[in-house]
C-alpha positions in Angstrom: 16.0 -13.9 -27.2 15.8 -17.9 -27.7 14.5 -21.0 -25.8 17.0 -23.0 -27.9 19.4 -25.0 -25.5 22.3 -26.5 -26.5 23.3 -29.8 -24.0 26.8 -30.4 -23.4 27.7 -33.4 -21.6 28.9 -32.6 -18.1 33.2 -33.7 -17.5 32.3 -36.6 -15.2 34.9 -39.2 -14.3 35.6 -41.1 -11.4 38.8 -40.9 -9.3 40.7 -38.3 -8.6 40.0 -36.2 -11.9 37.7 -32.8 -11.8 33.8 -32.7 -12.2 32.6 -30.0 -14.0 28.7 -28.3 -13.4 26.6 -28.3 -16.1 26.4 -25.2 -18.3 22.7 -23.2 -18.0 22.1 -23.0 -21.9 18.5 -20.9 -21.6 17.6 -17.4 -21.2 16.9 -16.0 -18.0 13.4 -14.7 -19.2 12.7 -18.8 -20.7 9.0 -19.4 -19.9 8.0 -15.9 -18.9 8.1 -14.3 -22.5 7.2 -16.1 -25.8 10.1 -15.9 -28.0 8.9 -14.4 -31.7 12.6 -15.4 -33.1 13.0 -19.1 -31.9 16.0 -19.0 -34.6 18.5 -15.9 -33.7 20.5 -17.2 -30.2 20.3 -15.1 -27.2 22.9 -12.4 -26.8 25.6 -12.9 -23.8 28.3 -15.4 -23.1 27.1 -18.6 -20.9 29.0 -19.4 -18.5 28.9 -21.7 -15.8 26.6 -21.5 -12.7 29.2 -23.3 -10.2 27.5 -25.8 -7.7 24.3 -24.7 -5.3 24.6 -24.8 -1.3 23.1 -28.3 -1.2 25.6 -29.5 -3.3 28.8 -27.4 -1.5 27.6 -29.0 1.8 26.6 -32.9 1.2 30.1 -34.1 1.4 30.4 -36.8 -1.3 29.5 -40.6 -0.8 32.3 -42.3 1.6 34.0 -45.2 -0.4 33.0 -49.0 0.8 36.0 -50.7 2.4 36.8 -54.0 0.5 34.9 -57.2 1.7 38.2 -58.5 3.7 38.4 -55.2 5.3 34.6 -55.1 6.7 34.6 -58.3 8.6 37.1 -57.7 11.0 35.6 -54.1 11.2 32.2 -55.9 12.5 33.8 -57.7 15.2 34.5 -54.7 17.4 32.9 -51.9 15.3 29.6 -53.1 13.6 27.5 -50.6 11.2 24.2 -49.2 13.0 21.6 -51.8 13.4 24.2 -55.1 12.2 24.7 -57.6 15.1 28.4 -57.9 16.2 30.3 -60.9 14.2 33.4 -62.6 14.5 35.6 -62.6 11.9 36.2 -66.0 11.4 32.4 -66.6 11.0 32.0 -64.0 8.4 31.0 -65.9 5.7 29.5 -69.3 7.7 26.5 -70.7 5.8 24.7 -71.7 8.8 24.6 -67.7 10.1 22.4 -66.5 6.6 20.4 -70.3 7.2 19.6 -69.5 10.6 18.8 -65.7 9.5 16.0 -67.0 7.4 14.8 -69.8 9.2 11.4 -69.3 11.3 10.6 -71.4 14.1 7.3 -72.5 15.0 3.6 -72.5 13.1 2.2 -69.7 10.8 -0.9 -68.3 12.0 -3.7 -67.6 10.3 -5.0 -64.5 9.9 -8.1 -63.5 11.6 -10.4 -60.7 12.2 -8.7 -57.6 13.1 -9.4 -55.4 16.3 -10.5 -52.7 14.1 -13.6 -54.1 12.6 -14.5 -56.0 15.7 -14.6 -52.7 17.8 -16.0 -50.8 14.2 -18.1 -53.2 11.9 -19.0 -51.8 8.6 -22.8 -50.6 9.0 -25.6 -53.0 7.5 -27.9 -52.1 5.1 -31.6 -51.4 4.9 -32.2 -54.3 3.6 -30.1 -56.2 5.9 -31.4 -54.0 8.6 -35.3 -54.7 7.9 -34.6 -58.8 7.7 -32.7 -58.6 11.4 -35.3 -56.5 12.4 -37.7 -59.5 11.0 -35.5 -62.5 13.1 -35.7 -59.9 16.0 -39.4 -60.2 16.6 -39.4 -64.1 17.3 -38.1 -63.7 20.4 -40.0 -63.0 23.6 -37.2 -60.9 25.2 -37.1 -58.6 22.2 -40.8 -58.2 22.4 -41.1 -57.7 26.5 -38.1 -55.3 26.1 -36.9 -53.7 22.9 -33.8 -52.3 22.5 -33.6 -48.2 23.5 -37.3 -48.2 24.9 -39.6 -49.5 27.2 -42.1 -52.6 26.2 -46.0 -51.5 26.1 -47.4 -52.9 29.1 -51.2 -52.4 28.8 -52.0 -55.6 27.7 -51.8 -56.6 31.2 -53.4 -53.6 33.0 -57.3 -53.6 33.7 -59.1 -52.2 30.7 -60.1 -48.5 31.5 -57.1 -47.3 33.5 -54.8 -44.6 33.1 -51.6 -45.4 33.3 -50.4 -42.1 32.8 -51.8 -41.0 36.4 -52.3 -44.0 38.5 -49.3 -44.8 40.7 -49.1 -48.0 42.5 -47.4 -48.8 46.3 -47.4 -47.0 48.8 -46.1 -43.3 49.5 -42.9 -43.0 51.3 -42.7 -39.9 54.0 -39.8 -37.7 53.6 -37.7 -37.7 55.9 -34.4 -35.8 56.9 -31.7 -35.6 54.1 -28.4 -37.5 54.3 -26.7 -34.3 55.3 -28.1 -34.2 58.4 -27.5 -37.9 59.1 -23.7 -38.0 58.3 -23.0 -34.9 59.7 -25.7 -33.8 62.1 -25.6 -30.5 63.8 -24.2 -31.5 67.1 -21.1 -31.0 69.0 -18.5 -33.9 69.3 -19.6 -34.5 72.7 -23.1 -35.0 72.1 -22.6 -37.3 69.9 -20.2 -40.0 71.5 -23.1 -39.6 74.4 -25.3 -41.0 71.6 -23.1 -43.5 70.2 -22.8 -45.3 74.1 -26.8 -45.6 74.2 -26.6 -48.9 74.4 -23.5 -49.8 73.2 -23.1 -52.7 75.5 -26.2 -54.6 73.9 -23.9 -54.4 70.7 -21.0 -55.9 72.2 -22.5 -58.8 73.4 -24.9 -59.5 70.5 -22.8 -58.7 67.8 -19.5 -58.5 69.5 -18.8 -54.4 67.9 -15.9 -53.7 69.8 -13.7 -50.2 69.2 -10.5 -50.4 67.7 -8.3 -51.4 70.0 -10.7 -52.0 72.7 -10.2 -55.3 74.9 -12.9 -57.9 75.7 -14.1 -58.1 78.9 -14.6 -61.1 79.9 -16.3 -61.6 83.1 -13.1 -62.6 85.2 -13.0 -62.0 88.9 -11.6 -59.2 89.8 -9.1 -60.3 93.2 -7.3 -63.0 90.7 -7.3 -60.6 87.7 -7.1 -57.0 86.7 -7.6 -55.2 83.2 -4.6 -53.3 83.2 -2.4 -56.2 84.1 0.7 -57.3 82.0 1.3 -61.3 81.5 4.9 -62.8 80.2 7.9 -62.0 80.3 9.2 -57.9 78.2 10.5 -58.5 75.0 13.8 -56.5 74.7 13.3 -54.1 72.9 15.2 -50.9 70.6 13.5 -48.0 70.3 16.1 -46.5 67.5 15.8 -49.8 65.6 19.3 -51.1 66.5 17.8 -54.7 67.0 16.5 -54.8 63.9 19.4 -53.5 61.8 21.4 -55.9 63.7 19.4 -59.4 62.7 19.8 -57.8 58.9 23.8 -58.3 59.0 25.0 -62.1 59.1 27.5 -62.9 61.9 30.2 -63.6 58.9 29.4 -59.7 57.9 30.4 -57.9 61.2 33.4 -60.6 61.7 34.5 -59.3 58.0 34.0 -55.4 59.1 35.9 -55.4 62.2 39.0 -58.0 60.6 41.9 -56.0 58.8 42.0 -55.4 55.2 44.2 -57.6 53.4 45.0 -55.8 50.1 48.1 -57.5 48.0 51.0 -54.9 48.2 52.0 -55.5 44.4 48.2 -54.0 43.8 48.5 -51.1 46.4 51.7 -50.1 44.7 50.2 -50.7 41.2 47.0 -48.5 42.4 49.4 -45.8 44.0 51.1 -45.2 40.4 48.7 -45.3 38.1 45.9 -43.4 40.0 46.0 -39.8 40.7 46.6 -39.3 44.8 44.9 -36.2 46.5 46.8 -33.7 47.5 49.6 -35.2 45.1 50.7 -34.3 41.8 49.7 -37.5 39.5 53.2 -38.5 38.4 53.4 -42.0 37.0 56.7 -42.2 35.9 58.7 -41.2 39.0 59.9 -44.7 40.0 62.2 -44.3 36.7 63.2 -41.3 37.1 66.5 -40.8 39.1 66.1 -37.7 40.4 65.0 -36.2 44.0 61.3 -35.5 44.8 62.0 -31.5 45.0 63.5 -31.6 41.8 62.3 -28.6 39.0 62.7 -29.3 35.2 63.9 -26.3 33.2 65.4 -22.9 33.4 65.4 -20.8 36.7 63.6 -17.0 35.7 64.7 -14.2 37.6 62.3 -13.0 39.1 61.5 -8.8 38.6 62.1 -6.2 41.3 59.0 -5.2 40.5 55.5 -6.3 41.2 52.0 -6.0 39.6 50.5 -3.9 42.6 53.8 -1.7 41.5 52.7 -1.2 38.4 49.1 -0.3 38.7 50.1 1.9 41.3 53.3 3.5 39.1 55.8 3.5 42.0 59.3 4.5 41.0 62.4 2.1 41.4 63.2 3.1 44.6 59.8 3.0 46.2 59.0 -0.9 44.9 57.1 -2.9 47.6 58.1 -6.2 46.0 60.3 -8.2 48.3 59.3 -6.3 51.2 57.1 -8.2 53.1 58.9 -9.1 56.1 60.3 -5.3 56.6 56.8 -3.8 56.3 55.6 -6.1 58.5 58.2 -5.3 61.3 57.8 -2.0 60.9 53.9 -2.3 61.0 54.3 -3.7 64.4 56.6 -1.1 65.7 54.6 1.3 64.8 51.5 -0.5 66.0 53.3 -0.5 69.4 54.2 2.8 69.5 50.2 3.7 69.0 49.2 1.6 71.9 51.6 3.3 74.1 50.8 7.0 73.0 47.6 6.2 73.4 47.5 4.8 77.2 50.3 7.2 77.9 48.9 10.9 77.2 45.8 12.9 77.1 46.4 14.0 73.7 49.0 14.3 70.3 50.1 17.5 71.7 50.9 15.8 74.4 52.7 13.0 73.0 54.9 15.0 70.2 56.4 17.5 73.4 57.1 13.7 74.9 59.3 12.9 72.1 60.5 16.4 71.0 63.1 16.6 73.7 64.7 19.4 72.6 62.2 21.5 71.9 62.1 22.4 68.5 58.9 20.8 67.0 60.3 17.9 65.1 61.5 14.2 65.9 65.3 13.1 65.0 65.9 9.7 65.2 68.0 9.8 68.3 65.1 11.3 69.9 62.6 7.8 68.6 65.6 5.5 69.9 65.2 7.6 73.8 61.3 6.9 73.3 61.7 3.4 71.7 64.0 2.5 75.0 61.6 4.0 77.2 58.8 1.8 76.3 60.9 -0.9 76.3 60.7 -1.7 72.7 64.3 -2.4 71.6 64.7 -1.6 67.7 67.9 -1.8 65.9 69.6 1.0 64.0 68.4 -0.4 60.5 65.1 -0.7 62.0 65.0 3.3 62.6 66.2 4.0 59.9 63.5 2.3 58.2 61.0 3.8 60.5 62.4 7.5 59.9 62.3 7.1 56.2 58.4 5.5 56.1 57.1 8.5 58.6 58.9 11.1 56.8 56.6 12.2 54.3 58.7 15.3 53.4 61.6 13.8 52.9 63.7 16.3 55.4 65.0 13.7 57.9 62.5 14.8 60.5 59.1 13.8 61.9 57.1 16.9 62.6 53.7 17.2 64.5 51.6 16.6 61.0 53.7 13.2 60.4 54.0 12.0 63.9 49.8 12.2 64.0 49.9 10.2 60.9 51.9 7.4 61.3 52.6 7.1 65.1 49.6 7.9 66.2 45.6 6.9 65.7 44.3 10.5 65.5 40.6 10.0 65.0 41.1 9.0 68.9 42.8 11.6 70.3 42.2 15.1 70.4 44.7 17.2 68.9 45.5 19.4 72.0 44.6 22.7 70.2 41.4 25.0 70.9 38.8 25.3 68.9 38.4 26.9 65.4 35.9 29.4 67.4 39.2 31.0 69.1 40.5 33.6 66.0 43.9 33.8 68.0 45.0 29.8 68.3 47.3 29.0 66.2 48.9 32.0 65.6 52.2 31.6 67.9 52.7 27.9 67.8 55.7 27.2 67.1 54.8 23.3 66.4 52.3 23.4 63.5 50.7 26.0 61.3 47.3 26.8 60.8 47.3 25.0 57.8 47.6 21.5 58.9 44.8 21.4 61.1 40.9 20.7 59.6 38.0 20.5 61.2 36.9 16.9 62.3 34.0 17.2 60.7 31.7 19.8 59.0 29.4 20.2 62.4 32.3 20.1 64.9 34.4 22.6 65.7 37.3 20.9 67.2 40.2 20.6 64.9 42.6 17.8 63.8 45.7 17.2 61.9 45.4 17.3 57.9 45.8 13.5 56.7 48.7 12.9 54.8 48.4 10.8 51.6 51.1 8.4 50.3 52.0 7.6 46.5 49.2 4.7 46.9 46.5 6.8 47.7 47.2 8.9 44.7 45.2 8.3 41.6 47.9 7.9 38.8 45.5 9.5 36.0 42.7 12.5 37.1 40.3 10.0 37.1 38.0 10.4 40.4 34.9 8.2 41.6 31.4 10.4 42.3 31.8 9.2 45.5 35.0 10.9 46.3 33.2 14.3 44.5 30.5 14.2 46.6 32.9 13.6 49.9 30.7 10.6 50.6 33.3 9.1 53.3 32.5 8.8 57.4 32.1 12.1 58.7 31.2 14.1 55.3 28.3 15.8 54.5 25.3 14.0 55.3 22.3 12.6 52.9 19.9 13.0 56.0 18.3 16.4 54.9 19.1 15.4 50.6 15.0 15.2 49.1 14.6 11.7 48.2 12.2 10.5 45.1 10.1 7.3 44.5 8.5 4.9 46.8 10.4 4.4 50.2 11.6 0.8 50.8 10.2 0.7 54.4 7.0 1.5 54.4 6.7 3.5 57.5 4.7 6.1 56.1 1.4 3.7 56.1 0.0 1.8 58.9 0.2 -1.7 59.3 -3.1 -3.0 58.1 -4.2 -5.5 61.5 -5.2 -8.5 58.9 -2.2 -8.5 55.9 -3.5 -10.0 52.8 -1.4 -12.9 51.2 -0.4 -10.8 47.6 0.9 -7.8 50.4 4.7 -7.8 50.1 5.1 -4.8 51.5 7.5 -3.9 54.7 5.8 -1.9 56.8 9.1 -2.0 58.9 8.0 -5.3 61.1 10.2 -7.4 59.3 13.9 -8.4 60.0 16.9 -6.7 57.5 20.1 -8.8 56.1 21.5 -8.4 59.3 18.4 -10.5 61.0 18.6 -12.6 58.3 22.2 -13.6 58.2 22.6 -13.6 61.6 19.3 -14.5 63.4 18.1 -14.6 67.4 18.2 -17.5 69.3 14.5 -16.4 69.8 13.7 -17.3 66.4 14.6 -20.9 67.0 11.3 -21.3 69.6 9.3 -19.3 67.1 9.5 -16.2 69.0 10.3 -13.1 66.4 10.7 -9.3 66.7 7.1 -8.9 66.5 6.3 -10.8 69.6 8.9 -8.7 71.5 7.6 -5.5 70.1 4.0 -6.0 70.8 2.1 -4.1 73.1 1.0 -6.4 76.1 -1.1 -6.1 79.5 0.5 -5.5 82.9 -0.8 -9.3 84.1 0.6 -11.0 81.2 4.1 -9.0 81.0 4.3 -10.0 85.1 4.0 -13.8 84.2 6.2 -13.8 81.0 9.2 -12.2 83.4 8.1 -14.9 86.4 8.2 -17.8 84.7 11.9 -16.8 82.6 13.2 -16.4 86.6 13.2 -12.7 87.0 12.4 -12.4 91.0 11.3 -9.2 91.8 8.1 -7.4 94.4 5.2 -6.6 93.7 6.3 -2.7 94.2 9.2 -3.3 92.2 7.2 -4.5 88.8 4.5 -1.4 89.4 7.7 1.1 89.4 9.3 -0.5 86.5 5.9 -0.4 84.5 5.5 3.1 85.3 9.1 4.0 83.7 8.2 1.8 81.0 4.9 3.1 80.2 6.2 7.0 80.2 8.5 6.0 77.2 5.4 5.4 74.8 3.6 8.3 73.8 0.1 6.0 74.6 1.6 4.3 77.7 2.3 1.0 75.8 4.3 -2.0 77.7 5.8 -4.3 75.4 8.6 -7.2 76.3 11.5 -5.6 74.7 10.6 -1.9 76.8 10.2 -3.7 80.1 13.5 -5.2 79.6 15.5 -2.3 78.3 14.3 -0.7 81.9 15.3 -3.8 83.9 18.8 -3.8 82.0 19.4 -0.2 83.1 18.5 -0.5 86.7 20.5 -3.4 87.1 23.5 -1.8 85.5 23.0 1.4 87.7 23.2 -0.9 90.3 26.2 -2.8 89.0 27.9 1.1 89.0 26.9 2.1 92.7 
């Protein structure tokens, strides 16, 4: 290996031609080993080391823009820190003259701040002589500087300074605690203060704020609380006031009409965007109508994208629709109402519109019944209707399909027994056992299965743990499930009487989202649950219902008390209790 380097000059030159690194002539291991053959070159090929990340990201040097160029650029874009200058004045003398030129006289420099406030320290020497120039003068000997001056020269001869006190002993006394705030009421002292107060007034004339003098008139011809003059009117609000603000030229000018040039109004009305209008500023020369659309008409698919999440086929598309499932929403919404204020229940109903007899609906049948209620659908319409209630595609509406779509099911009973009888069922004629379910998992009284429709299908097999756990109205309930962790309402601790301020715990005396997105007109007066939920005397529960206008005997409010007190396991009374008791023997009343 060699330290020898060989220097070749680096390809440099200006313009548009290439600039070649420098080639890295020594070893790698230069400096770290001594090399015992200075004269054999290192083995290897050099090549070149390309540039470094400093150099690939400092852009090179912007050229300078020629000297006729940079003048007018400093008139409306000056370099950072450079005055603006016009153009013409580029190169005017008197601007580099007035540059250098300094107005006014040079000052001399004085003494800076520095070693006013910080003086260099003096020397011993220096120290001893001003020590020396010090003792001349009689203040420096009566009082030196950091220490009190010796002052036995003047004292009898014999006495001790150290213990001898002169004067005379003062008494203590109570502390100044006592005398700005003593230990007496508010009352006792204003008594105090008015011990002779009216000595005060006349010597020193101490009158209260806001006191009046009393001046020894007669008391026929004058009185204290007399007025004299004539009111100053007067604004409470400040109206007045904000009047004598405003010149009489200023409310003339708010009241006149605005004068605005119509060439400006029109010129505004182009050129700035109008809400609630598309900003279009060259529509004057265009010579088309306002409605008119630019380009080419697309026709628009049969298809929506609720059709295609839902993967409907072409002949079950819902695009389009709107108006048709719509009318026949409200047809069917119609007939509802009437099955429902019509018959006791579906069984009811279906035997209503199964004329014939033989458990399922044609659509002559649905026109007698449409007629009947006095609901006059066209043939298309029924049609329509038919085809949407038809689940089975048969051309028939049978018990299952008329509870469905005709009917609101959950309200009516189905007009079958119970599950408990083993022998329902087994004879109808209008439904199988099948197609009725019981309501719900506790109740034994049955309904017709639900029907599902291509929308309520799920396209893949994916399924929500919701719908796995049945966790709809009416499922199995979470009451008995074991819960885990720290309950939410605290109901399981009592309410400590005196909450600390770091408690934010709900003990289940607080209001929920509901309270809190919709609260009581109560809480506007600063009366909350609590206060209607707090347990309260007899006495005090017969005033709060007095005084809100509740008139009622005295034998009355004892018999109401007892009703309320039987509901709480300790005979509590609070507001809300005594109401709910008043509410239901007024409503009982109300029914009789």
């Amino acid at each position: 290996m060699t330290t020898e380097t060989e220097t070749k000059p680096a390809v440099s030159q200006s313009g548009d031609q290439l600039k070649l690194p420098n080639i890295v002539t020594q070893s790698i291991y230069a400096g770290k080993y001594r090399d015992r053959n200075p004269d054999i070159s290192a083995a290897g090929k050099l090549t070149a080391t390309g540039d470094s990340a400093y150099q690939c990201l400092t852009p090179p040097a912007r050229p300078l823009s020629p000297e006729s160029v940079r003048r007018f650029r400093a008139t409306l874009r000056p370099d950072a820190g450079k005055p603006s200058v016009f153009y013409g004045k580029a190169y005017d003398p008197h601007l580099r003259w007035a540059a250098d030129m300094t107005h006014g006289l040079v000052a001399q420099p004085s003494i800076a701040a520095g070693k006013l406030l910080n003086p260099q320290p003096l020397t011993l020497f220096k120290y001893k002589l001003n020590q020396k120039k010090e003792q001349l003068y009689a203040s420096h000997r009566r009082g030196p500087l950091g220490k009190s001056h010796d002052q036995k020269p003047g004292f009898p001869e014999g006495l001790d300074v150290d213990n001898v006190t002169f004067g005379i002993l003062t008494e203590r006394d109570i502390g100044a605690g006592i005398l700005i705030n003593p230990n007496k009421s508010p009352l006792q002292v204003e008594e105090e203060s008015e011990v002779g107060r009216d000595l005060y007034r006349k010597s020193h004339r101490d009158y209260l704020v806001g006191e009046s003098k009393d001046r020894k008139y007669a008391p026929p011809n004058y009185g204290k609380m007399k007025l004299y003059g004539v009111p100053t009117p007067h604004d409470n609000t400040g109206g007045l006031t904000k009047k004598s603000l405003k010149w009489l030229h200023e409310l003339q000018s708010e009241k006149a009409a605005k004068i605005v040039s119509k060439r400006v109004d029109d010129f505004r009305e182009r050129t700035e965007p109008q809400l609630g209008q598309v900003h279009d500023p060259i529509k004057d020369t265009l010579r088309v109508p306002s409605d008119h659309t630019f380009g080419i008409l697309v026709k628009p698919d049969t298809y929506g994208a609720g059709d295609l999440m839902h993967g409907r086929v072409p002949g079950e598309y819902l695009r389009g629709k709107d108006r048709q499932r719509g009318v026949l929403a409200a047809i069917r919404q119609h007939l509802k109402k009437a099955n429902y204020h019509s018959f006791e229940n579906l069984l009811h109903a279906f035997k209503f519109y199964d004329k014939d007899g033989t458990g399922k609906i044609d659509i002559n049948n649905l026109h007698e019944v449409c007629a009947q209620f006095n609901l006059p659908v066209e043939p298309e319409l029924l049609v329509q209707l038919m085809d949407c209630c038809d689940a089975n595609k048969d051309g028939f509406i049978d018990y299952v399909e008329f509870a469905n779509f005709l009917n609101w099911k959950d309200k009516l009973p189905s007009g079958f027994p119970d599950k408990k009888d083993e022998t329902a069922h087994t004879s109808n004629a209008v439904v199988e056992d099948k197609d009725l379910v019981p309501k719900s998992p506790q109740s034994r009284a049955s309904t017709p299965r639900r029907l599902q429709k291509q929308i309520d299908d799920a396209i893949t097999q994916q399924k929500t743990s919701s719908s796995v756990i049945s966790a709809v109205v009416g499922g199995l309930s979470t009451k008995d499930y074991r819960s885990y962790g720290v309950p939410t309402i605290r109901s399981d601790i009592p309410v400590p009487r005196i909450r600390r301020i770091d408690d934010t715990k709900n003990y289940g005396d607080e209001s929920d989202a509901y309270g809190l997105l919709n609260p009581s007109i109560y809480s506007v007066q600063g009366v909350h649950e609590k206060d209607f939920l707090l347990p309260r005397p007899k006495e005090e529960i017969k005033e709060i219902f007095t005084n809100i206008g509740v008139k009622m005997t005295l034998d009355t409010f004892d018999d109401l008390w007892k009703m309320a007190s039987q509901r709480h396991p300790k005979g509590h009374v609070s507001v809300e209790s005594f109401r709910g008791v008043l509410d239901e023997i007024q409503a009982a009343q109300l029914q009789s």
